[in-house]
PDB file of N, CA, C and O in Angstrom:
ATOM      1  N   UNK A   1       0.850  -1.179   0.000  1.00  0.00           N
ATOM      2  CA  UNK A   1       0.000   0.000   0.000  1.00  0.00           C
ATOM      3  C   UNK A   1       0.892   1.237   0.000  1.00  0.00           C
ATOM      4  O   UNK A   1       1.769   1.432   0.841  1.00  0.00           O
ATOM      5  N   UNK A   2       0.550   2.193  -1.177  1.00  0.00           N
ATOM      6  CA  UNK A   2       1.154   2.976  -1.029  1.00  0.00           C
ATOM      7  C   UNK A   2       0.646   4.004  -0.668  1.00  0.00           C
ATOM      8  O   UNK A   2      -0.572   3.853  -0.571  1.00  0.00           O
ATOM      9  N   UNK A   3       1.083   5.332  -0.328  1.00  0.00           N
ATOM     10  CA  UNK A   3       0.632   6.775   0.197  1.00  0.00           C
ATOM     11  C   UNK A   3       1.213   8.045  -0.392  1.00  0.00           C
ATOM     12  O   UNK A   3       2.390   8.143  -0.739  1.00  0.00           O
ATOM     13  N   UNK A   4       0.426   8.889  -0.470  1.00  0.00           N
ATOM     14  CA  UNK A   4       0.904  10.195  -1.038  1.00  0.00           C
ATOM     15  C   UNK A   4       2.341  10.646  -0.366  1.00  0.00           C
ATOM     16  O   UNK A   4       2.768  10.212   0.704  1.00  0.00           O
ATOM     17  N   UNK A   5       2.991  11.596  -1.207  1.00  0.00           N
ATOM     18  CA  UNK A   5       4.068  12.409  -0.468  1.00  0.00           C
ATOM     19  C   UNK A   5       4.050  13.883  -0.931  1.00  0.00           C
ATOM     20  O   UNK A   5       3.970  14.416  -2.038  1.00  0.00           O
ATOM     21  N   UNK A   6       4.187  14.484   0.737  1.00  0.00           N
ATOM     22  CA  UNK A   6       4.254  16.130   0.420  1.00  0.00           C
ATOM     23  C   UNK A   6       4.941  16.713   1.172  1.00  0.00           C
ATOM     24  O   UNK A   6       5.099  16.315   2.326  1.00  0.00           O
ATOM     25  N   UNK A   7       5.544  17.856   0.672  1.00  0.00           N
ATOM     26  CA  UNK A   7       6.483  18.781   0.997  1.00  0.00           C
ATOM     27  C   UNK A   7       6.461  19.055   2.612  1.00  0.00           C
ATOM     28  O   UNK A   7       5.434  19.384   3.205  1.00  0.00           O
ATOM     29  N   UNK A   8       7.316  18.933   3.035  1.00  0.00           N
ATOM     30  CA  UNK A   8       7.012  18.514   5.121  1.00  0.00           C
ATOM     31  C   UNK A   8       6.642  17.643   5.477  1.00  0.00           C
ATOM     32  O   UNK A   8       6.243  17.682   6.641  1.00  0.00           O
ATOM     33  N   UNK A   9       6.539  16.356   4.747  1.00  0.00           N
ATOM     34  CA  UNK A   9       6.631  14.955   5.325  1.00  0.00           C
ATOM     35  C   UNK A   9       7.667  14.698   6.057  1.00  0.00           C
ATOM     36  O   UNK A   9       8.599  15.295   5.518  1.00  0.00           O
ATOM     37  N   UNK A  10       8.090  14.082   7.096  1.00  0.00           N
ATOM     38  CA  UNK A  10       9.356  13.341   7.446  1.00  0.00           C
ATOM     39  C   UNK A  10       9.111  12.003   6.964  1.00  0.00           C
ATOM     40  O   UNK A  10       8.021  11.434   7.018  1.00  0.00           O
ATOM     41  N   UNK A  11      10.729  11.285   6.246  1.00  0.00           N
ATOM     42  CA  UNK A  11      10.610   9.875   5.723  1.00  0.00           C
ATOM     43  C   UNK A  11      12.094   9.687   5.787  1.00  0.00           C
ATOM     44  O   UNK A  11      12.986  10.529   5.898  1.00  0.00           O
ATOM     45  N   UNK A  12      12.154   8.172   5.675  1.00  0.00           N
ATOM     46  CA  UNK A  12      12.972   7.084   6.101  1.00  0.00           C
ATOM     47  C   UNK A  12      13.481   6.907   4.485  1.00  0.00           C
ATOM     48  O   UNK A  12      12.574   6.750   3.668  1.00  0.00           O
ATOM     49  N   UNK A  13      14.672   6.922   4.056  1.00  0.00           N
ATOM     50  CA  UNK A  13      15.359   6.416   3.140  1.00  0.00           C
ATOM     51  C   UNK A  13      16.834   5.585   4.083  1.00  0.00           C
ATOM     52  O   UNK A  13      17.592   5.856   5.015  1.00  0.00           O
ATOM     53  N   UNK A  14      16.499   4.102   2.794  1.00  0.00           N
ATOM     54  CA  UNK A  14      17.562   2.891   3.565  1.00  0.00           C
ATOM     55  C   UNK A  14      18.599   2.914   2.613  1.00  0.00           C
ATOM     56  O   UNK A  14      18.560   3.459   1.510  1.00  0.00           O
ATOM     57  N   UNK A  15      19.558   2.265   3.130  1.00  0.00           N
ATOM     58  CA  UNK A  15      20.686   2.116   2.259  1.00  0.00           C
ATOM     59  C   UNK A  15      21.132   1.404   1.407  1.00  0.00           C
ATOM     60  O   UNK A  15      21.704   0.386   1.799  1.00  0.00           O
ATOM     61  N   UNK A  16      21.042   1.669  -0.118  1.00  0.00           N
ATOM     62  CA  UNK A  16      20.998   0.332  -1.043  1.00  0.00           C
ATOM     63  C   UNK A  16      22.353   0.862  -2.294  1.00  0.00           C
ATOM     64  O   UNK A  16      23.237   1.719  -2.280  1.00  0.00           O
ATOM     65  N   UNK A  17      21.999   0.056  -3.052  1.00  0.00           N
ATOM     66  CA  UNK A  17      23.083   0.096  -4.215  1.00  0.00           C
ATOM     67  C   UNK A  17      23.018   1.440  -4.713  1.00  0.00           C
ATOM     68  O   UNK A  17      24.089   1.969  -5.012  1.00  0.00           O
ATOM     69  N   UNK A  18      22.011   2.051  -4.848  1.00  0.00           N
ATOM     70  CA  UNK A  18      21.825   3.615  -5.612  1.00  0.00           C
ATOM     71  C   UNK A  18      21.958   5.004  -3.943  1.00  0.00           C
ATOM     72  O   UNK A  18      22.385   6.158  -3.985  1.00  0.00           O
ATOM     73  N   UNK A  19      21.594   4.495  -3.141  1.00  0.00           N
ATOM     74  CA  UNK A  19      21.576   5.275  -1.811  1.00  0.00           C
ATOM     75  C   UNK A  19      22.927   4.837  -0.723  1.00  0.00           C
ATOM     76  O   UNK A  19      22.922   3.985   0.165  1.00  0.00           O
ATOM     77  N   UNK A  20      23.927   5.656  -1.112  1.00  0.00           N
ATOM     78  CA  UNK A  20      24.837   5.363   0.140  1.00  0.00           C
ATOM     79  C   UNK A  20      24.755   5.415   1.326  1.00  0.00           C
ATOM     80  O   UNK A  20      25.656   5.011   2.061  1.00  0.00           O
ATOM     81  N   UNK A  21      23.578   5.959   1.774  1.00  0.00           N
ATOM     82  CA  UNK A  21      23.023   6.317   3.490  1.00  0.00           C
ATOM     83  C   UNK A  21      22.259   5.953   3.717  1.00  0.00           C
ATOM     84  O   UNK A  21      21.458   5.822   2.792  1.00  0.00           O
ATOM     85  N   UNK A  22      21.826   5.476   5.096  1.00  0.00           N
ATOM     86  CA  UNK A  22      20.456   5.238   5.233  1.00  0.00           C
ATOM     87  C   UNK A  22      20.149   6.663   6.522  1.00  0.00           C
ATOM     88  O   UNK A  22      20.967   6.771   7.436  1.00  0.00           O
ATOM     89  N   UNK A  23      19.193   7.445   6.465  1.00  0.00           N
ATOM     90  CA  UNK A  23      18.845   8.523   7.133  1.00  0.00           C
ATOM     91  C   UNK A  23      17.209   8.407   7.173  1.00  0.00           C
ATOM     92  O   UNK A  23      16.577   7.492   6.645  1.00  0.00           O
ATOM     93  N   UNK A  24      16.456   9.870   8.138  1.00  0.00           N
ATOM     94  CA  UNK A  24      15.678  10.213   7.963  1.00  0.00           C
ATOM     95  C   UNK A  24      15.824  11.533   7.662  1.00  0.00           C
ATOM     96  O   UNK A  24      16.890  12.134   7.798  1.00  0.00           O
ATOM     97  N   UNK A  25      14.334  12.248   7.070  1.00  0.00           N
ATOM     98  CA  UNK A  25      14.819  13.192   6.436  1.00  0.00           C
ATOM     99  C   UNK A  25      12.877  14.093   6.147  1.00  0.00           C
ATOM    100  O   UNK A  25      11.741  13.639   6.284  1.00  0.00           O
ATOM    101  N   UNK A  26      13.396  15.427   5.731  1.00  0.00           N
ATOM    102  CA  UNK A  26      12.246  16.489   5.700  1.00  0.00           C
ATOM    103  C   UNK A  26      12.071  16.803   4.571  1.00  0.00           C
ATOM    104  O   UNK A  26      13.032  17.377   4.058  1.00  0.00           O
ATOM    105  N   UNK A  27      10.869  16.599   3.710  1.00  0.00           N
ATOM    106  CA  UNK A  27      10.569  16.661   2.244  1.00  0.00           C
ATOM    107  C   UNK A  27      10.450  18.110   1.779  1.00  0.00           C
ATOM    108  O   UNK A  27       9.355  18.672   1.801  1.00  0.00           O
ATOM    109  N   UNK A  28      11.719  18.816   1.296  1.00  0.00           N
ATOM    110  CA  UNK A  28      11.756  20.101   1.053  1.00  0.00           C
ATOM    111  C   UNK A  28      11.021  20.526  -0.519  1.00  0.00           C
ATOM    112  O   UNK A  28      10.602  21.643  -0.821  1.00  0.00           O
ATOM    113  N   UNK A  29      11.013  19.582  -1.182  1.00  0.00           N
ATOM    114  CA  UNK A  29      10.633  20.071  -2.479  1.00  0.00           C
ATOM    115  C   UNK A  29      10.517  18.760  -3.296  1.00  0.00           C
ATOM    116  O   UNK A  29      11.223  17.837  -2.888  1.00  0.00           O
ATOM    117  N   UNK A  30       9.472  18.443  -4.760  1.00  0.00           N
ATOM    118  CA  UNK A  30       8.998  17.253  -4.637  1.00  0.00           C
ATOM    119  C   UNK A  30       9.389  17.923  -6.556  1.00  0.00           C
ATOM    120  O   UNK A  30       9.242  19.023  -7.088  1.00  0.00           O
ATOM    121  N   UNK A  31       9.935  16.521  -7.073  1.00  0.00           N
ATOM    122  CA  UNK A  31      10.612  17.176  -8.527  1.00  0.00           C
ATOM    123  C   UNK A  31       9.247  15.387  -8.941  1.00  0.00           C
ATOM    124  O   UNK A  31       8.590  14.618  -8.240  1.00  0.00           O
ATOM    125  N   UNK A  32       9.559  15.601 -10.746  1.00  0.00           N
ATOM    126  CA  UNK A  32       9.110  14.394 -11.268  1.00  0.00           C
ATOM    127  C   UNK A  32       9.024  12.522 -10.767  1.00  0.00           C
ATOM    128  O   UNK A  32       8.241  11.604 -10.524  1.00  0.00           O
ATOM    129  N   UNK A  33      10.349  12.855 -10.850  1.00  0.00           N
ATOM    130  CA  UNK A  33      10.510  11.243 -10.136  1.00  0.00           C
ATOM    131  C   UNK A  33      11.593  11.235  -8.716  1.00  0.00           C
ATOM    132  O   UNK A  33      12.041  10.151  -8.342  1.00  0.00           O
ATOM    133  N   UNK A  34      11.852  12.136  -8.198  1.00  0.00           N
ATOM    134  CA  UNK A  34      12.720  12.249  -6.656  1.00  0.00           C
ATOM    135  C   UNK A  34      12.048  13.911  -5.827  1.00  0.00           C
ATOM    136  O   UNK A  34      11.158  14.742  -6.011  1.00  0.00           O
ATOM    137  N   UNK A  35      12.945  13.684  -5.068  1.00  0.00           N
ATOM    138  CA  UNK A  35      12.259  14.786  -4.378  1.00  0.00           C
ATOM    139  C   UNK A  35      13.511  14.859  -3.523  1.00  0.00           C
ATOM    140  O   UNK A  35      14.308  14.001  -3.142  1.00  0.00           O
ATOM    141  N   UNK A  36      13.395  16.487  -3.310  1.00  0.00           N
ATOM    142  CA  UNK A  36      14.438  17.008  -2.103  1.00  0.00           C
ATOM    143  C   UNK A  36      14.804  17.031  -0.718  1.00  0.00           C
ATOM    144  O   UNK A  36      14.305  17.964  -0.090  1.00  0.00           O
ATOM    145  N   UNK A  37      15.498  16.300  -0.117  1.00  0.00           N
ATOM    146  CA  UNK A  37      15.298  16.007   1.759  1.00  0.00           C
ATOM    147  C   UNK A  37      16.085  16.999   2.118  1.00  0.00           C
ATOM    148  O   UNK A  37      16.860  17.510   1.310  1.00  0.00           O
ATOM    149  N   UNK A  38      16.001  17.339   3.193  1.00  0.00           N
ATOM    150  CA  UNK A  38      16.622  17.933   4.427  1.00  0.00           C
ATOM    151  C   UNK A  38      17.445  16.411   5.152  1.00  0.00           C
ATOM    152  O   UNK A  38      16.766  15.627   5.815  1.00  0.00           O
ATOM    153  N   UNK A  39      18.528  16.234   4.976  1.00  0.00           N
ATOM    154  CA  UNK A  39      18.566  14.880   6.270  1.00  0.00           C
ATOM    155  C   UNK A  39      18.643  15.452   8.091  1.00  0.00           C
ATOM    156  O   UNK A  39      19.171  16.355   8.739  1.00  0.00           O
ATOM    157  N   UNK A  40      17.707  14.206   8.334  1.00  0.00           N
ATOM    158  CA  UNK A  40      17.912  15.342   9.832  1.00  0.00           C
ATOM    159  C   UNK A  40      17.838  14.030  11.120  1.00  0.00           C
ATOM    160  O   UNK A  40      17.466  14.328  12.255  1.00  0.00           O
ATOM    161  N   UNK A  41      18.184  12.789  10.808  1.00  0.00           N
ATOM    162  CA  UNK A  41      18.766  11.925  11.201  1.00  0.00           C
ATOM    163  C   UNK A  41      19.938  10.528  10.973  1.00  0.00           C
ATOM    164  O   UNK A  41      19.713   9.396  10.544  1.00  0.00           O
ATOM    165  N   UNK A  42      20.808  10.952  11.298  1.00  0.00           N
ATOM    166  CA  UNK A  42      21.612  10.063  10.365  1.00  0.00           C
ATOM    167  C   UNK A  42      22.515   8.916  11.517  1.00  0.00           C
ATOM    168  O   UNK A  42      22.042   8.898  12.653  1.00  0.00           O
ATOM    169  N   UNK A  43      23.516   8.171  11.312  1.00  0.00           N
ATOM    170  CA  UNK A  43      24.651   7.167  11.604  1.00  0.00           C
ATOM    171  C   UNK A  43      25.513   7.886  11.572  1.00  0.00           C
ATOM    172  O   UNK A  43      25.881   8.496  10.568  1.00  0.00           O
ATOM    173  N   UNK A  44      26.172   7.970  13.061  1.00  0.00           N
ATOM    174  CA  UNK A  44      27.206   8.914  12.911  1.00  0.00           C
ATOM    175  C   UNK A  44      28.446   8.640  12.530  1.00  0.00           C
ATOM    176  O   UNK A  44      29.353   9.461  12.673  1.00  0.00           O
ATOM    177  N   UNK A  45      28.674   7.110  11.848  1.00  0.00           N
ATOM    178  CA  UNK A  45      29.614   7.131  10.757  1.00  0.00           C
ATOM    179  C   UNK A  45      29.520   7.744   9.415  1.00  0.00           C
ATOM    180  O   UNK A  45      30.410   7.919   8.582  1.00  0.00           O
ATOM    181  N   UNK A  46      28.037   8.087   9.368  1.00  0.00           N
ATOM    182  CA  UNK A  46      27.751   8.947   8.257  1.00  0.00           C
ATOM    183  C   UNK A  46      28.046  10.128   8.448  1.00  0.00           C
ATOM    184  O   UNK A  46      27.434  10.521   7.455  1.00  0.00           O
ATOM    185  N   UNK A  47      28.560  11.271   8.971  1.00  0.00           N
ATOM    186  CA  UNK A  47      28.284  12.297   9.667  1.00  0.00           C
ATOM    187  C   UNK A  47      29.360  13.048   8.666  1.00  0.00           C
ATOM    188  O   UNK A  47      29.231  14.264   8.529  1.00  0.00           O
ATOM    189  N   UNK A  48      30.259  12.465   8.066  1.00  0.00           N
ATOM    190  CA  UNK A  48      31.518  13.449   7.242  1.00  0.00           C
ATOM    191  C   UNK A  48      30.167  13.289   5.937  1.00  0.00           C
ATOM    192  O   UNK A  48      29.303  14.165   5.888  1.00  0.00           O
ATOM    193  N   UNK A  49      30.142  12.336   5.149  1.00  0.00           N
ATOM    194  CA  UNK A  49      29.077  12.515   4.020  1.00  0.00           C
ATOM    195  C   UNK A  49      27.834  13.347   4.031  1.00  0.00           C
ATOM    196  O   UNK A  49      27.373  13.914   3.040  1.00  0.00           O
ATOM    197  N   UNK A  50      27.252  13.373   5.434  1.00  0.00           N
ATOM    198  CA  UNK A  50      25.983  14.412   5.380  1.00  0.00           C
ATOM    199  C   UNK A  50      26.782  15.863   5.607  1.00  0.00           C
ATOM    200  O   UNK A  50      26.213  16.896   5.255  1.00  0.00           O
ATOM    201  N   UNK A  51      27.611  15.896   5.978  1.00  0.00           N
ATOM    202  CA  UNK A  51      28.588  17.616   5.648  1.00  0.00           C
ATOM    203  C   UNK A  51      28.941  17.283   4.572  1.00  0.00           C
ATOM    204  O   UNK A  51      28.292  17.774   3.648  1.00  0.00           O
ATOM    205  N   UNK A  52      29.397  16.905   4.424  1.00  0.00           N
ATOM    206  CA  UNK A  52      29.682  17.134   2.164  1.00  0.00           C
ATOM    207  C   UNK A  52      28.521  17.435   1.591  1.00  0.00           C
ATOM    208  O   UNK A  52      28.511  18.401   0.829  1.00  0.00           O
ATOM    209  N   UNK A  53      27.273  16.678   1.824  1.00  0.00           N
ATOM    210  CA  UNK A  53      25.982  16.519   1.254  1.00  0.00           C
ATOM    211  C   UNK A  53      25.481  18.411   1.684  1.00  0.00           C
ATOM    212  O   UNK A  53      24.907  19.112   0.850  1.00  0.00           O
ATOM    213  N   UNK A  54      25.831  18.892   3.018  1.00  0.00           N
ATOM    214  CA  UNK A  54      25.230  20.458   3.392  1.00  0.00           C
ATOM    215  C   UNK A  54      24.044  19.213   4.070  1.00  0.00           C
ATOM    216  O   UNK A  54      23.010  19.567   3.504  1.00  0.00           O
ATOM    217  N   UNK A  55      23.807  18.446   4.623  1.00  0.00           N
ATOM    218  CA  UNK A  55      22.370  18.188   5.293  1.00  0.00           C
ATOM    219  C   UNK A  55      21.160  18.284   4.272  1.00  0.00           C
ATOM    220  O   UNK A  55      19.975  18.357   4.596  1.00  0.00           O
ATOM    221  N   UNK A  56      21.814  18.269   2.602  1.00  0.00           N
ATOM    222  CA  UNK A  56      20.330  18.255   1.621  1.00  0.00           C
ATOM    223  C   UNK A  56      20.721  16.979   0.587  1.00  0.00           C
ATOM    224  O   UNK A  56      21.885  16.577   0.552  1.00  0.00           O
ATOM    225  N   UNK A  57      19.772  16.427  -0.173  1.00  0.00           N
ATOM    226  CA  UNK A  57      20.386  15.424  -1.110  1.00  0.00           C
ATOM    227  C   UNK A  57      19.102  15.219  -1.745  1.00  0.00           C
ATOM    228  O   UNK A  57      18.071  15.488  -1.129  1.00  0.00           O
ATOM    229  N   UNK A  58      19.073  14.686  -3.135  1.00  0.00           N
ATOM    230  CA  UNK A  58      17.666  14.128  -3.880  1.00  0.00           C
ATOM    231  C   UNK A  58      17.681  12.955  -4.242  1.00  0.00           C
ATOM    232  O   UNK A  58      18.673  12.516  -4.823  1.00  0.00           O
ATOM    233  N   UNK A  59      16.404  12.036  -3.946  1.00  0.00           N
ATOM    234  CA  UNK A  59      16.283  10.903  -3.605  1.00  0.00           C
ATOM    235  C   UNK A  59      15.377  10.347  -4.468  1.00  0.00           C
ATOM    236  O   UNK A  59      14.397  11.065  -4.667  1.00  0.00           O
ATOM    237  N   UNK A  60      15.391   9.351  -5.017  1.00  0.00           N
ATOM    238  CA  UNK A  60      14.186   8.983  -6.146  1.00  0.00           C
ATOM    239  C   UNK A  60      12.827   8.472  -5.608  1.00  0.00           C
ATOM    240  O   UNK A  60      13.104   7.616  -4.769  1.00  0.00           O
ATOM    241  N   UNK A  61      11.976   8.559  -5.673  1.00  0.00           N
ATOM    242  CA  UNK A  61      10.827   7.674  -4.921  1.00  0.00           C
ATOM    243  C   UNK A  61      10.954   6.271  -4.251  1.00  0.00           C
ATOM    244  O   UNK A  61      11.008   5.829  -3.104  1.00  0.00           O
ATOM    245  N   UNK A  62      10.969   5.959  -5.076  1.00  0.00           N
ATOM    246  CA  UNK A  62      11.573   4.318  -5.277  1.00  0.00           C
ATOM    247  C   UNK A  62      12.056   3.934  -3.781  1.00  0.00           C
ATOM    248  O   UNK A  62      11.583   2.931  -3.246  1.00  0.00           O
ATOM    249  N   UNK A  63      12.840   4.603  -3.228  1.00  0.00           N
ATOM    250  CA  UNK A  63      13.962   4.512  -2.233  1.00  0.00           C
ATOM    251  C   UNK A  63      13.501   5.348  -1.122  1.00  0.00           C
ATOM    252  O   UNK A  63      14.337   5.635  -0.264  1.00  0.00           O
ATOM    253  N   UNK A  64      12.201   5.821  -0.991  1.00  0.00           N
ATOM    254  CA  UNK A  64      11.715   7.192  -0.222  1.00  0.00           C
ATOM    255  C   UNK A  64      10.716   6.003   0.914  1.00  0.00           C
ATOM    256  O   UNK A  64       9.927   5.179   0.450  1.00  0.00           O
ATOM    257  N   UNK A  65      10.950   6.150   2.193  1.00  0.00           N
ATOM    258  CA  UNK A  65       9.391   5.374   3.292  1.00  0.00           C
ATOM    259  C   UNK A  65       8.811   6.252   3.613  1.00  0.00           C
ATOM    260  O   UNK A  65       9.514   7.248   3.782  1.00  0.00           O
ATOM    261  N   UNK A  66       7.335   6.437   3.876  1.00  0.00           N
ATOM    262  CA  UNK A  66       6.725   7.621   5.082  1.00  0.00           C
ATOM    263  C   UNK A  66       5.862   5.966   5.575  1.00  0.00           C
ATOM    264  O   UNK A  66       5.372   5.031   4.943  1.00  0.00           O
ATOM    265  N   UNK A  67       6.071   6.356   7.247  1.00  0.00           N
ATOM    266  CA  UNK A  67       5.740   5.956   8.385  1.00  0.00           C
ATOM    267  C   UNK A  67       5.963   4.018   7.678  1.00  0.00           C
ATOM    268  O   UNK A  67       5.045   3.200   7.733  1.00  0.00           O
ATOM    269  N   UNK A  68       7.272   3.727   7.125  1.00  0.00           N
ATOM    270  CA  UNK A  68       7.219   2.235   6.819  1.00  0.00           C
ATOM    271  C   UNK A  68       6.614   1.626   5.531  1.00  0.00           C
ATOM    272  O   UNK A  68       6.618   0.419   5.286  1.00  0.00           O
ATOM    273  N   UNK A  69       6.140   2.503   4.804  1.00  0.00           N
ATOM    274  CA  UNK A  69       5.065   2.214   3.589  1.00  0.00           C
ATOM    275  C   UNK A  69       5.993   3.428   2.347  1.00  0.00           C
ATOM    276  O   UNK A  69       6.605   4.473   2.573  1.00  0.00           O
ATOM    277  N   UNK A  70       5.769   2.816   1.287  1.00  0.00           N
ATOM    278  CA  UNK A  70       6.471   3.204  -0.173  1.00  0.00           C
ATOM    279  C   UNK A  70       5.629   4.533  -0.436  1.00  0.00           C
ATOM    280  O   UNK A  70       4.478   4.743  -0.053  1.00  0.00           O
ATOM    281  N   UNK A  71       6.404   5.337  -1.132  1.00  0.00           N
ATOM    282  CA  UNK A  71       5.103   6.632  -1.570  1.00  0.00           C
ATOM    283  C   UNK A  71       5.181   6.791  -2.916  1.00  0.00           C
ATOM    284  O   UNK A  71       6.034   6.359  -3.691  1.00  0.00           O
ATOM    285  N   UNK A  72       3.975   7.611  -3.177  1.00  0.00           N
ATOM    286  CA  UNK A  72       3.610   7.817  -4.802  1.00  0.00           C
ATOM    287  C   UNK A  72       4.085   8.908  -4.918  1.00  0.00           C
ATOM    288  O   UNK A  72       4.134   9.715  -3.989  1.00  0.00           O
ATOM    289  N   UNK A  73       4.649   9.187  -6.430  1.00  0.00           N
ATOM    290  CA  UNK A  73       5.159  10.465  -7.013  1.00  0.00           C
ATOM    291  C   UNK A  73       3.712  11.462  -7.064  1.00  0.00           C
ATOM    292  O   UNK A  73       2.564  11.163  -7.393  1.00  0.00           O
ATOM    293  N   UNK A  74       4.206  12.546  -6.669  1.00  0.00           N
ATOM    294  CA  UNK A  74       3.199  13.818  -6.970  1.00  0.00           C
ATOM    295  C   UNK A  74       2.141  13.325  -8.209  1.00  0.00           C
ATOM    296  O   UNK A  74       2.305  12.195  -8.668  1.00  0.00           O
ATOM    297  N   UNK A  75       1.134  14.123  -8.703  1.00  0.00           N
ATOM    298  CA  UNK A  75       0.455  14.158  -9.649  1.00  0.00           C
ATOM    299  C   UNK A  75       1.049  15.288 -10.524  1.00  0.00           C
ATOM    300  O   UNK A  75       1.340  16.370 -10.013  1.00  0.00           O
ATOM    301  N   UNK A  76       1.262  14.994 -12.081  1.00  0.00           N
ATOM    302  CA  UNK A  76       1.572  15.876 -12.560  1.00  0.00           C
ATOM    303  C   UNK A  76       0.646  17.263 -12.295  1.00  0.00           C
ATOM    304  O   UNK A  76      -0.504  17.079 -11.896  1.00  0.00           O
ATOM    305  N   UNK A  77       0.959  18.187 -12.435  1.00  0.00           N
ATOM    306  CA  UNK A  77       0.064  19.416 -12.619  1.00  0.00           C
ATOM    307  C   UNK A  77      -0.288  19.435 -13.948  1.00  0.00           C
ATOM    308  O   UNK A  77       0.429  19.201 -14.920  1.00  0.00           O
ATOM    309  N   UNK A  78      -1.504  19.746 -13.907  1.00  0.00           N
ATOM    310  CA  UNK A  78      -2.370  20.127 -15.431  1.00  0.00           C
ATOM    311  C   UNK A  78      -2.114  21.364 -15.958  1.00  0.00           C
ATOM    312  O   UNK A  78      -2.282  22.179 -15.051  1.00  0.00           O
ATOM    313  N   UNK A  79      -1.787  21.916 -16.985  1.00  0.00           N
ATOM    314  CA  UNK A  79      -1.525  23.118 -17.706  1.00  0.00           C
ATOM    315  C   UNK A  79      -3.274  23.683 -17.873  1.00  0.00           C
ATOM    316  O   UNK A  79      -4.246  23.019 -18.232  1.00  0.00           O
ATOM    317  N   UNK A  80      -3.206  25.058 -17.486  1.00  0.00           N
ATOM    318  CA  UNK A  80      -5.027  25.584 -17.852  1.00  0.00           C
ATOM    319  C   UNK A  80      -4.978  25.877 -19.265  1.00  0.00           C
ATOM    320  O   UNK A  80      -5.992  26.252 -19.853  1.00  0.00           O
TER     321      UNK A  80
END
């Protein structure tokens, strides 16, 4: 089951072949297929990479949790 995602969500991205970190993080801005985090919990062996990163990074859906569950990309916007 999946669930919407919007800008001020907090969500869980894990650490896989395309994601070097696993963090949580604050949905600053929501693009086609990723969207922009704030990270604002991390492994503090991670802690030199989220200062390189500035505490921001873009993440593809795919790889994005809110509350444990996968989320859907925005709806495109309709042109009037």
């Amino acid at each position: 089951m999946s669930q919407e995602i919007a800008v001020g969500d907090n969500v869980t991205v894990r650490k896989s072949v395309d994601v070097p970190l696993s963090f949580k993080g604050t949905v600053e801005k929501l693009y086609a297929n990723s969207a922009m985090l704030t990270i604002t919990s991390f492994d503090q062996k991670d802690a030199v990479m989220v200062e390189d990163l500035k505490h921001k990074t873009v993440v593809n859906y795919k790889h994005i949790l809110k509350g444990g569950k996968a989320v859907l990309p925005p709806k495109p916007e309709e042109d009037a």
